[in-house]
Biopython code that builds the backbone (N, CA, C, O; Angstrom):
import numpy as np
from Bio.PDB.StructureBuilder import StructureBuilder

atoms = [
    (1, "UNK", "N", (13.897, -26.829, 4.293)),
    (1, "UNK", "CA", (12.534, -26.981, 4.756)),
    (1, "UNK", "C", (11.846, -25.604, 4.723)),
    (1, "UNK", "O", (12.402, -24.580, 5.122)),
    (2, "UNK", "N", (10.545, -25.652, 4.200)),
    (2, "UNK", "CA", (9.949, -24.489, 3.753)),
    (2, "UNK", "C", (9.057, -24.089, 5.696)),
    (2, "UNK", "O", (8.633, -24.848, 6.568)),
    (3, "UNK", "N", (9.123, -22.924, 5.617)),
    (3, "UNK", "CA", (8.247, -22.543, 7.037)),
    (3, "UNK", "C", (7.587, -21.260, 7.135)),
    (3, "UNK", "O", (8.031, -20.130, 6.928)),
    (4, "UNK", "N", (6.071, -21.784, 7.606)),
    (4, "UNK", "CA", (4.965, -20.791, 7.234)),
    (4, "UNK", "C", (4.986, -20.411, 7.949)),
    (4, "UNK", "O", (5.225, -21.017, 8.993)),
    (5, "UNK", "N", (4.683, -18.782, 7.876)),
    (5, "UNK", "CA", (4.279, -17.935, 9.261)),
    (5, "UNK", "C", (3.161, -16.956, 9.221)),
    (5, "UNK", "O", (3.179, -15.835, 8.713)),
    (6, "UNK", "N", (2.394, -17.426, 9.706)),
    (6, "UNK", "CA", (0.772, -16.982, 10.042)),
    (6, "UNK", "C", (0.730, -16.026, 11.210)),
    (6, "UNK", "O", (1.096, -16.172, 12.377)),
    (7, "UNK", "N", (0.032, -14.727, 10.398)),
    (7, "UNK", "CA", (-0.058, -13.177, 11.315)),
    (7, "UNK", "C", (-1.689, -13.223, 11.151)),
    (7, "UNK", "O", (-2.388, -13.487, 10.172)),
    (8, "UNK", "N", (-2.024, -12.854, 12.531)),
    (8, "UNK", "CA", (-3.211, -12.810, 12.329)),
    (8, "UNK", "C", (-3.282, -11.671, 13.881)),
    (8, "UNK", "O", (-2.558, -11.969, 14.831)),
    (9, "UNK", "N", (-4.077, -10.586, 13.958)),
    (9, "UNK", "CA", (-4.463, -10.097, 14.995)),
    (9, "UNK", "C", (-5.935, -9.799, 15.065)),
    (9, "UNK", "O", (-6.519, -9.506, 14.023)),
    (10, "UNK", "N", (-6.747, -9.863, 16.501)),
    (10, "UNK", "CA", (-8.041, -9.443, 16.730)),
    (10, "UNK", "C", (-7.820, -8.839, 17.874)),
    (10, "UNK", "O", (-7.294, -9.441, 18.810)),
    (11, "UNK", "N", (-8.247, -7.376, 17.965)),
    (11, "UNK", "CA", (-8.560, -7.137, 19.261)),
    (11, "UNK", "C", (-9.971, -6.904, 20.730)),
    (11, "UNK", "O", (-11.156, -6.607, 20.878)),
    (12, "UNK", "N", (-8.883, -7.253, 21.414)),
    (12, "UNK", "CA", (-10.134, -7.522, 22.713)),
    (12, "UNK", "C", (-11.233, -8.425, 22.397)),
    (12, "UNK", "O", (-12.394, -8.020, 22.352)),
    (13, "UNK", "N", (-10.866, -9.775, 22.150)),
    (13, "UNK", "CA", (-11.981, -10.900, 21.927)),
    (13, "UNK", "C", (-12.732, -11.469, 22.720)),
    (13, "UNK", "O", (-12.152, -12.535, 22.924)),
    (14, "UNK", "N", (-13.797, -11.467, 23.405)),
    (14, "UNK", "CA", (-13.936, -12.112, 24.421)),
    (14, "UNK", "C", (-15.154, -13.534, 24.211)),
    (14, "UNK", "O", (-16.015, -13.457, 23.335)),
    (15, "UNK", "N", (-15.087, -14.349, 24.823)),
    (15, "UNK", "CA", (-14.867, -16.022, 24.503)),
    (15, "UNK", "C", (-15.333, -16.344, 26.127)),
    (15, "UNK", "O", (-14.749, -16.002, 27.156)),
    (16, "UNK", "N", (-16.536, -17.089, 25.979)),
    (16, "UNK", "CA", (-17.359, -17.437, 27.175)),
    (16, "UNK", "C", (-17.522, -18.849, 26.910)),
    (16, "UNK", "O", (-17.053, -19.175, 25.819)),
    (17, "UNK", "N", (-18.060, -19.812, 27.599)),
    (17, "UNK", "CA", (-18.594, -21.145, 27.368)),
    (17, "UNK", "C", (-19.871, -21.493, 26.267)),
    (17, "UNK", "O", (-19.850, -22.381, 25.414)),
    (18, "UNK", "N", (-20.903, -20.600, 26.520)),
    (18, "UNK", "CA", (-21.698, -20.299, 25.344)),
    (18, "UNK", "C", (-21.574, -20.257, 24.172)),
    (18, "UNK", "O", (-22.362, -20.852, 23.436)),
    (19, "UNK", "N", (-20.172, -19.277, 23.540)),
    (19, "UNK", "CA", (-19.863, -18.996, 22.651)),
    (19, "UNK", "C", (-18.279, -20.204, 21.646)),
    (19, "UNK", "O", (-17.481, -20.115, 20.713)),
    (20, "UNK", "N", (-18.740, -21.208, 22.764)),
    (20, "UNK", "CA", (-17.487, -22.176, 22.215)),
    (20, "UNK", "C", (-18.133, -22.628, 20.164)),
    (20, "UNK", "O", (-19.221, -22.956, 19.692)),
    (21, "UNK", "N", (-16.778, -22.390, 19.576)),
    (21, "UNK", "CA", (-16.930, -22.670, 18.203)),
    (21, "UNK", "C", (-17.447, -21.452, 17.139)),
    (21, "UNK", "O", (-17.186, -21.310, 15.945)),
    (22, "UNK", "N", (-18.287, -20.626, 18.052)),
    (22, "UNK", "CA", (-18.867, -19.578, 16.961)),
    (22, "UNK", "C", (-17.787, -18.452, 16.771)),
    (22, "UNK", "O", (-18.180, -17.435, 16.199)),
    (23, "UNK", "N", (-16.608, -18.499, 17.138)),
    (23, "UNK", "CA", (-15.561, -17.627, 16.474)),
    (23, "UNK", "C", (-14.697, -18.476, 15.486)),
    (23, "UNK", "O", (-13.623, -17.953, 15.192)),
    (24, "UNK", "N", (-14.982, -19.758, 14.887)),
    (24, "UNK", "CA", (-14.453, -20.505, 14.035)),
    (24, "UNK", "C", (-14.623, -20.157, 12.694)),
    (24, "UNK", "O", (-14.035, -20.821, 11.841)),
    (25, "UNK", "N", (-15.482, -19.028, 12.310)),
    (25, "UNK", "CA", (-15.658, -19.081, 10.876)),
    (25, "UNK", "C", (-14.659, -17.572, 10.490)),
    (25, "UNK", "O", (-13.860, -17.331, 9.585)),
    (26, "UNK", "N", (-15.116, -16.848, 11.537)),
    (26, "UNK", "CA", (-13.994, -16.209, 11.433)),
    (26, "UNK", "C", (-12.444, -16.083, 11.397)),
    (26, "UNK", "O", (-11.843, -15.498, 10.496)),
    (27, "UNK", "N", (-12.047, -16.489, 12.114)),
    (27, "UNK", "CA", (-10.627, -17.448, 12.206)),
    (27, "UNK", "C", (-10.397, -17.989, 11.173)),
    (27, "UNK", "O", (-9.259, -17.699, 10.802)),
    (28, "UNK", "N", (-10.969, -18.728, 10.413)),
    (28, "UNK", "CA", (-10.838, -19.518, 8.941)),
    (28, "UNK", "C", (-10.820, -18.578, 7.986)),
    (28, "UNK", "O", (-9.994, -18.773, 7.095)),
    (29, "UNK", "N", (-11.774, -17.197, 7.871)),
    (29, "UNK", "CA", (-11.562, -16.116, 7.010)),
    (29, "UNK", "C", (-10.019, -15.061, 7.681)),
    (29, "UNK", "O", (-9.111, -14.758, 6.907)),
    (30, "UNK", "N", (-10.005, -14.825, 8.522)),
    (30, "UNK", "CA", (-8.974, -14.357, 8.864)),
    (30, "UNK", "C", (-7.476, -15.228, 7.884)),
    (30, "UNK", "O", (-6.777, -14.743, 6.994)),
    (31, "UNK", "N", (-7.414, -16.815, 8.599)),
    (31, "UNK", "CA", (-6.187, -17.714, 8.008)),
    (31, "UNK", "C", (-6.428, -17.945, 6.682)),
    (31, "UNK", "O", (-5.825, -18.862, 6.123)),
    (32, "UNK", "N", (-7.227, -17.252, 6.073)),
    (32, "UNK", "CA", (-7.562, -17.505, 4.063)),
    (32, "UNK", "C", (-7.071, -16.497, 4.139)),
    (32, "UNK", "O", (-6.145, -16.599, 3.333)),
    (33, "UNK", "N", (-7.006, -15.156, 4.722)),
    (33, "UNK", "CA", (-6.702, -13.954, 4.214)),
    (33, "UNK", "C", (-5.540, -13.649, 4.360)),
    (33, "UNK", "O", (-4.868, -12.921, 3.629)),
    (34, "UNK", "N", (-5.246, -14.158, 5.260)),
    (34, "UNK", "CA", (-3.842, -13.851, 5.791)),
    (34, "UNK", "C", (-2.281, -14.859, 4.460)),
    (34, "UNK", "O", (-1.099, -14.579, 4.263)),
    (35, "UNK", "N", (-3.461, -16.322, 3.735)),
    (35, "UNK", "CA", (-2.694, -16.731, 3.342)),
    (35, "UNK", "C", (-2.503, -16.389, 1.570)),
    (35, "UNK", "O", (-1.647, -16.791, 0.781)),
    (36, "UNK", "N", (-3.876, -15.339, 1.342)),
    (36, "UNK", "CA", (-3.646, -14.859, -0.093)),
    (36, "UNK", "C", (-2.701, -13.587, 0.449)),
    (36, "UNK", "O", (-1.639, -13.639, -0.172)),
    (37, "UNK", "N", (-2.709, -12.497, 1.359)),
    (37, "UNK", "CA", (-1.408, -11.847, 1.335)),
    (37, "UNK", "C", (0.029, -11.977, 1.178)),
    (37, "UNK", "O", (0.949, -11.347, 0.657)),
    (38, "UNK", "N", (-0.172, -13.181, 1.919)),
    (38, "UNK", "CA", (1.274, -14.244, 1.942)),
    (38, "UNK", "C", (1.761, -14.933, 0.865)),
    (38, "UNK", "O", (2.840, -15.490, 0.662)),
    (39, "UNK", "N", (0.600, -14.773, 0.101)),
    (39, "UNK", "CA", (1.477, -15.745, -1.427)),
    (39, "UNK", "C", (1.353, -14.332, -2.435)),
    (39, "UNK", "O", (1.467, -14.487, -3.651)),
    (40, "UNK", "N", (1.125, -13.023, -1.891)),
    (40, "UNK", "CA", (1.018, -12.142, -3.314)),
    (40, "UNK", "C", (2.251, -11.507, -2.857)),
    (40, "UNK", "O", (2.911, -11.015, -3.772)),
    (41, "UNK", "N", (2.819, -11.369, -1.484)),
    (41, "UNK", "CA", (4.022, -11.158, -0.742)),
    (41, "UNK", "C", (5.328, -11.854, -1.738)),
    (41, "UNK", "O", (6.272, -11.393, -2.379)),
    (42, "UNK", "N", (4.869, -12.983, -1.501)),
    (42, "UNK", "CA", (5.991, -14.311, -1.904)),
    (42, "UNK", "C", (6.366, -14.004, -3.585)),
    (42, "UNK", "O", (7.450, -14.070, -4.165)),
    (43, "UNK", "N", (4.960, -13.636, -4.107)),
    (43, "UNK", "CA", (4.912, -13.182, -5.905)),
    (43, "UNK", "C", (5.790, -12.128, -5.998)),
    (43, "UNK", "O", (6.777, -12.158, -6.732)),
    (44, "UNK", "N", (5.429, -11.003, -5.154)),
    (44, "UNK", "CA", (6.194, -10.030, -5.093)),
    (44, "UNK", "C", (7.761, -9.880, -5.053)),
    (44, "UNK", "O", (8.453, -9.152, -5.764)),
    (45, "UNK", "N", (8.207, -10.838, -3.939)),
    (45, "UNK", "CA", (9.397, -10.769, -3.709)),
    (45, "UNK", "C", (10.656, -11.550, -4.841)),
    (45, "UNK", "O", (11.870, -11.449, -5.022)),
    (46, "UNK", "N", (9.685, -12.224, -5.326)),
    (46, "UNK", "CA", (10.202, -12.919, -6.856)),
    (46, "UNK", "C", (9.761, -12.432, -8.066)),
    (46, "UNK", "O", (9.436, -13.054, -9.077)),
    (47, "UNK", "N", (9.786, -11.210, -7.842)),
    (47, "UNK", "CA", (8.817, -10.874, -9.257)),
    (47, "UNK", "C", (10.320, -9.600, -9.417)),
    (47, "UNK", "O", (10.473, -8.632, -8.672)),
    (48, "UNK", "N", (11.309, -10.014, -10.658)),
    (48, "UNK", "CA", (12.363, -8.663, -11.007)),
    (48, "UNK", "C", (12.072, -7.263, -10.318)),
    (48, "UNK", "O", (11.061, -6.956, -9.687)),
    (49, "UNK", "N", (12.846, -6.724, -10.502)),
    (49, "UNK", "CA", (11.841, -4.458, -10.441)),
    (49, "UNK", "C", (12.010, -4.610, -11.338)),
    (49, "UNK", "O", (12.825, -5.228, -12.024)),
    (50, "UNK", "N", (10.527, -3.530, -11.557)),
    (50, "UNK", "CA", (10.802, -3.095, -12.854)),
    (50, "UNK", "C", (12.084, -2.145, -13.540)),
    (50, "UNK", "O", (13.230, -2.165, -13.089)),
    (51, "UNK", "N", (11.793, -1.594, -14.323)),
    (51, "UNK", "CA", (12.693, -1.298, -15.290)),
    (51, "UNK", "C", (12.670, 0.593, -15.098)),
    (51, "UNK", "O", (13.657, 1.252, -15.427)),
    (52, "UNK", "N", (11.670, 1.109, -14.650)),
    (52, "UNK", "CA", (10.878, 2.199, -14.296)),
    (52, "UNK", "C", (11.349, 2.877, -13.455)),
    (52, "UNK", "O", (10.884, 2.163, -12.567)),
    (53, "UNK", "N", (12.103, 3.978, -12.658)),
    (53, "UNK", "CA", (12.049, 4.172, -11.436)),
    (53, "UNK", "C", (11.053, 5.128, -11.271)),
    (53, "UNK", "O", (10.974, 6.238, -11.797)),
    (54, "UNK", "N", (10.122, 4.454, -10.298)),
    (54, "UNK", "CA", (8.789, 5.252, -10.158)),
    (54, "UNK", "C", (8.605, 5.954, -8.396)),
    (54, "UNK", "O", (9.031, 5.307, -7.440)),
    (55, "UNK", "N", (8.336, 6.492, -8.325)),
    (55, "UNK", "CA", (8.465, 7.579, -7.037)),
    (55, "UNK", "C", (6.698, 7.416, -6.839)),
    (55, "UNK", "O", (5.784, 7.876, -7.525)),
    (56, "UNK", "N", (6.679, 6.615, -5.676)),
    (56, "UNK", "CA", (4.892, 6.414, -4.981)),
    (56, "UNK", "C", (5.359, 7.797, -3.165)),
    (56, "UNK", "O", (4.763, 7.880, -2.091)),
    (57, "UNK", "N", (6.259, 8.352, -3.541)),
    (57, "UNK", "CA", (6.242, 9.229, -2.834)),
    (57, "UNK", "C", (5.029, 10.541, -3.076)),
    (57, "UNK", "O", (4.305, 10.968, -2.177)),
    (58, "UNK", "N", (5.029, 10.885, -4.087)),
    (58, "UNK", "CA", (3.913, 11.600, -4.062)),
    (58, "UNK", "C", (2.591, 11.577, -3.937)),
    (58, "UNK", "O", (1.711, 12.393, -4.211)),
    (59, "UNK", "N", (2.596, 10.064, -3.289)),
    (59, "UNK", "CA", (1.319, 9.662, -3.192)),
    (59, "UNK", "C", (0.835, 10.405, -1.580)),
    (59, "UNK", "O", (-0.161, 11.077, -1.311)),
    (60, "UNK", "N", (1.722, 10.065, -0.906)),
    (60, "UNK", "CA", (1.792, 10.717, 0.494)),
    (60, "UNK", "C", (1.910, 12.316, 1.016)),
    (60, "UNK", "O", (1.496, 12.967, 1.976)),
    (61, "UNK", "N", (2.802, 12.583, -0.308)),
    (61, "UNK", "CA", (3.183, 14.204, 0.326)),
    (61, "UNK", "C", (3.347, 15.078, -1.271)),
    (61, "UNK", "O", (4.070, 14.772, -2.219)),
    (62, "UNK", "N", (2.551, 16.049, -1.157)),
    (62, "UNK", "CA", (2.752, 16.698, -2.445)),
    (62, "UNK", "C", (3.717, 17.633, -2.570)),
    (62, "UNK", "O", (3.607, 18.405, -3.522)),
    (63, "UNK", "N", (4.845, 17.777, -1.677)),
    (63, "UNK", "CA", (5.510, 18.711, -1.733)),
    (63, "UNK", "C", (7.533, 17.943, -1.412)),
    (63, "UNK", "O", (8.623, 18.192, -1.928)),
    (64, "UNK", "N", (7.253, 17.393, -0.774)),
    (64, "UNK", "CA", (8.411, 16.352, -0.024)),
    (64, "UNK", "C", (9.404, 15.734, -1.288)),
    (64, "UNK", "O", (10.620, 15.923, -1.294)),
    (65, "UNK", "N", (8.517, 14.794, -2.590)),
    (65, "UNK", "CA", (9.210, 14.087, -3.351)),
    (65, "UNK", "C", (9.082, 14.715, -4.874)),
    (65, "UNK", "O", (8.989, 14.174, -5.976)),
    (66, "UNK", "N", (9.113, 15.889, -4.512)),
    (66, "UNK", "CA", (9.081, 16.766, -5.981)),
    (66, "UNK", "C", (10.564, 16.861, -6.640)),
    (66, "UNK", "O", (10.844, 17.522, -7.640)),
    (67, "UNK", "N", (11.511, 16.013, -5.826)),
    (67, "UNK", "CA", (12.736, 16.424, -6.184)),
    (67, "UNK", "C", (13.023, 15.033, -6.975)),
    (67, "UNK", "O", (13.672, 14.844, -8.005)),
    (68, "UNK", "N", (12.621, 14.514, -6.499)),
    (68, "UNK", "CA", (12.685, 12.820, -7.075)),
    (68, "UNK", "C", (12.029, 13.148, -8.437)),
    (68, "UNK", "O", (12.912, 13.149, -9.294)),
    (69, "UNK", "N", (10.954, 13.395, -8.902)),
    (69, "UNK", "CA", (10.235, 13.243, -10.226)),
    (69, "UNK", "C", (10.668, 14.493, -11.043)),
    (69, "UNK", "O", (10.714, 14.388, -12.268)),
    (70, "UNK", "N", (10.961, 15.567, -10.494)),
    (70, "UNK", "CA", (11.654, 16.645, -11.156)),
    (70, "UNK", "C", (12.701, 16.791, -11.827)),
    (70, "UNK", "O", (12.849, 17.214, -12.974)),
    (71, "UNK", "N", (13.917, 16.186, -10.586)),
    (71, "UNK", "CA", (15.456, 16.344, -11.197)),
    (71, "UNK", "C", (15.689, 14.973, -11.265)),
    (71, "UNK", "O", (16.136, 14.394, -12.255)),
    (72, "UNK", "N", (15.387, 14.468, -10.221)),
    (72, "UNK", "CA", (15.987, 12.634, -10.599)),
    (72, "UNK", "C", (15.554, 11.728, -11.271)),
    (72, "UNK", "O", (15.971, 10.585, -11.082)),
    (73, "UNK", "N", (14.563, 12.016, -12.271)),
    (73, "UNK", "CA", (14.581, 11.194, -13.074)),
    (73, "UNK", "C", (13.003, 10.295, -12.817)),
    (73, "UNK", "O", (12.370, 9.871, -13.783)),
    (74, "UNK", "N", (12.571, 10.123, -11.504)),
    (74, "UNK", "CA", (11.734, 9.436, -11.164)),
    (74, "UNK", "C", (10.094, 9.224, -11.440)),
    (74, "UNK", "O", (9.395, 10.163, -11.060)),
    (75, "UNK", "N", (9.550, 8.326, -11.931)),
    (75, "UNK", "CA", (8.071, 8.491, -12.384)),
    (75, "UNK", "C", (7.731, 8.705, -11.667)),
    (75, "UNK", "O", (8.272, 8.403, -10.604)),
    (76, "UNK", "N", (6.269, 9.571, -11.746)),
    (76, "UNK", "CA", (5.112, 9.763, -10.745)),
    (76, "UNK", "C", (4.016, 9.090, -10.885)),
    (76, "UNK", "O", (3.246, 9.100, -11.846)),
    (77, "UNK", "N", (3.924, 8.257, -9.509)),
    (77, "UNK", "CA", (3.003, 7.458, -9.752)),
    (77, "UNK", "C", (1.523, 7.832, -9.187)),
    (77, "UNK", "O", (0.506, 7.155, -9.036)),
    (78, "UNK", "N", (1.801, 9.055, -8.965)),
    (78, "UNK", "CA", (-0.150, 9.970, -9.404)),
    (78, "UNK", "C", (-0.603, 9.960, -10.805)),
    (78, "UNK", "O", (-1.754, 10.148, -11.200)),
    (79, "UNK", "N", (0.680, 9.664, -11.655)),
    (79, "UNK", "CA", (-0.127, 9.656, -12.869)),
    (79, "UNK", "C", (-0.754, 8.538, -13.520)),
    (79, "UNK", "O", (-0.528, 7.386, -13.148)),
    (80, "UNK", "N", (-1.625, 8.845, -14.590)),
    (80, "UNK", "CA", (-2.374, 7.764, -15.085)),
    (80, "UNK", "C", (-1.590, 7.091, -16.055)),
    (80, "UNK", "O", (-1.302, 7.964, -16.873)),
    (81, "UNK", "N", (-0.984, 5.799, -16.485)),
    (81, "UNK", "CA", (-2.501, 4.745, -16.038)),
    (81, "UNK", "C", (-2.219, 4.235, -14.422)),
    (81, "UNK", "O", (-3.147, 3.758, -13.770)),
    (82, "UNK", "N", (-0.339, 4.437, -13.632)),
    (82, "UNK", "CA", (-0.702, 3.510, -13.037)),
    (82, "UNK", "C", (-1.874, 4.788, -11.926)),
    (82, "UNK", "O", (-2.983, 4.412, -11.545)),
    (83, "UNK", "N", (-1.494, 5.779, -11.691)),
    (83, "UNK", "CA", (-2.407, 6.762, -10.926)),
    (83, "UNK", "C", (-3.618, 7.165, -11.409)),
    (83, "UNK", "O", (-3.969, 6.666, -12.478)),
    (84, "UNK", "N", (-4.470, 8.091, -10.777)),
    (84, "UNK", "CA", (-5.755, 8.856, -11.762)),
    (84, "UNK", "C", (-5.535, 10.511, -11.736)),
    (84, "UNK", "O", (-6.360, 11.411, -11.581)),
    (85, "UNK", "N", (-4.246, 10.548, -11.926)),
    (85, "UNK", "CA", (-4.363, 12.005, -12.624)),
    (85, "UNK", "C", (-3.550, 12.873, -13.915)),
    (85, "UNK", "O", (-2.327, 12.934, -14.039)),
    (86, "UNK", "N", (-3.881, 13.082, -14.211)),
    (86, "UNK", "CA", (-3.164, 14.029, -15.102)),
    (86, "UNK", "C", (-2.478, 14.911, -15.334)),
    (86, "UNK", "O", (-3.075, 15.907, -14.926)),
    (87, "UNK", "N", (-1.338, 15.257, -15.851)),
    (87, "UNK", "CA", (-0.462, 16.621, -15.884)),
    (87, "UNK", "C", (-1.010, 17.632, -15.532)),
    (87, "UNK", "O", (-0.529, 18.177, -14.538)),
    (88, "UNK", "N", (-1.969, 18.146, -16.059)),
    (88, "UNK", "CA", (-2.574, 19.341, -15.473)),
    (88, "UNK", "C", (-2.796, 19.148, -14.333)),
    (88, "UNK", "O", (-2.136, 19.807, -13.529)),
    (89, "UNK", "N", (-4.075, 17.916, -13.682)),
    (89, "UNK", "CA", (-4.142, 17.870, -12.351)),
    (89, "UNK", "C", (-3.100, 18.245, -11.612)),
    (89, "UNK", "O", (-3.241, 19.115, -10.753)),
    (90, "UNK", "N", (-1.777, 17.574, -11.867)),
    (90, "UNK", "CA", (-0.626, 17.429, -10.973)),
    (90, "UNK", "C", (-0.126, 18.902, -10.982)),
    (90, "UNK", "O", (0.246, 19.365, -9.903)),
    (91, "UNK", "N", (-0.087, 19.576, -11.942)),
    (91, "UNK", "CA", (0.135, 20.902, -11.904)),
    (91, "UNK", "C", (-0.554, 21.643, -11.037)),
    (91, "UNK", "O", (-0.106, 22.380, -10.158)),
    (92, "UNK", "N", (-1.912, 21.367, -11.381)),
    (92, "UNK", "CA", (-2.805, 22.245, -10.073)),
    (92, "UNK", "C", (-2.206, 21.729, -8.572)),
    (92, "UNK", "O", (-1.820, 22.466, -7.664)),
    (93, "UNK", "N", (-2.234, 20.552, -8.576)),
    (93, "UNK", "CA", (-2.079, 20.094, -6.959)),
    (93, "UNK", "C", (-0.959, 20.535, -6.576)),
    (93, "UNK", "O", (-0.814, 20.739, -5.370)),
    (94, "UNK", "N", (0.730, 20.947, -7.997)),
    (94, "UNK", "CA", (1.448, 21.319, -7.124)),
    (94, "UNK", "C", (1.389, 22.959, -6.781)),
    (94, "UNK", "O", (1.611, 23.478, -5.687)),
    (95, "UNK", "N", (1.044, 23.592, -7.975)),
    (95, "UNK", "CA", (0.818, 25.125, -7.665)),
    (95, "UNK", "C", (0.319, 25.301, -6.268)),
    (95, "UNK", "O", (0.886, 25.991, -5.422)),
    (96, "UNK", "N", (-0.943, 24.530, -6.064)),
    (96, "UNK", "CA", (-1.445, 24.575, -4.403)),
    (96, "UNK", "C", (-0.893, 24.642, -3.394)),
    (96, "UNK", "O", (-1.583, 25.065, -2.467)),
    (97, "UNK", "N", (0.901, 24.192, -3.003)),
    (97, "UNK", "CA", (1.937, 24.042, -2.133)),
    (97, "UNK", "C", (1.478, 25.418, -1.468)),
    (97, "UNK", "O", (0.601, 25.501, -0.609)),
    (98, "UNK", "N", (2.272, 26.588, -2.046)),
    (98, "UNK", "CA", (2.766, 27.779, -1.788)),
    (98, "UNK", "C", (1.257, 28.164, -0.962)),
    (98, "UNK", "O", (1.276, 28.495, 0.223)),
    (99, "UNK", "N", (0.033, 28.078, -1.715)),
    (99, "UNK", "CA", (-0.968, 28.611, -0.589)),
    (99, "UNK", "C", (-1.253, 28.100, 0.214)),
    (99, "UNK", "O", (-1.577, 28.732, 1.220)),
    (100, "UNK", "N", (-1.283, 26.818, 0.207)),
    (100, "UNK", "CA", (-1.330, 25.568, 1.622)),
    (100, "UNK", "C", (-0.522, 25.917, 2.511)),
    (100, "UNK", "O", (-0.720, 25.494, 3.650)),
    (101, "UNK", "N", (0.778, 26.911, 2.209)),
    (101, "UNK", "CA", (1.654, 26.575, 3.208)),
    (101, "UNK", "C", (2.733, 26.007, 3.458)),
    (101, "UNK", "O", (3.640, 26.429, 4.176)),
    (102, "UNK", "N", (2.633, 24.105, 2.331)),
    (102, "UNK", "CA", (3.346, 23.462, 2.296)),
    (102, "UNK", "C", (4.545, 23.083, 1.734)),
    (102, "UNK", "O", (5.040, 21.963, 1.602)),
    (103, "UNK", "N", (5.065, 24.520, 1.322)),
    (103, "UNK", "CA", (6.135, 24.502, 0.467)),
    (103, "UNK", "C", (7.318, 24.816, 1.590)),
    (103, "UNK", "O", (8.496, 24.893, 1.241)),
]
sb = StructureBuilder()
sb.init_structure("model")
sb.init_model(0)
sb.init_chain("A")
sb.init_seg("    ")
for serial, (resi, resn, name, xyz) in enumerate(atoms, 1):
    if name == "N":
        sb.init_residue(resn, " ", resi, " ")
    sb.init_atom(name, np.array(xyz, "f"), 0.0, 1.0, " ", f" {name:<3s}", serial, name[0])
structure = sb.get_structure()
């Protein structure tokens, strides 16, 4: 048996007698949204890996997963097409470490 599970959060809602029904359209966009995440989730989790090992670590930290795309082998996924930058870019952004600090 298949079983759905619906996440939905709002905070601090407040809901008077007046207002009976007029939070219904929302709620309905909320449970549409919640149920295209849930089936691109479901795509996802049945969808092979790829073939690629790609490192979305450098998306977060420019200094942290340089070891991954350097020595291990790993794509960088700042680059284009799946990222928007370019070798050079990436060069500049990493030269930048050492004066940032962040090396």
């Amino acid at each position: 048996m298949k079983e759905t599970l619906r996440v939905a959060a709002l905070a601090d809602t407040h809901y008077s007698k007046t207002s009976q029904g007029s939070l219904l359209p929302l709620f309905m966009q909320v449970s549409e949204s919640a149920d295209v995440l849930f089936g691109r989730l479901e795509k996802e989790r049945h969808t092979p890996p790829a073939h690629t090992r790609l490192c979305q670590g450098t998306l977060l930290s420019r200094a942290q997963y340089l070891v991954d795309v350097e020595e291990w082998g790993y794509k960088d996924a700042r680059l284009m097409p799946r990222g928007n930058m370019t070798p050079e870019e990436i060069e500049i952004w990493t030269a930048a470490i050492d004066e940032k600090g962040e090396g």
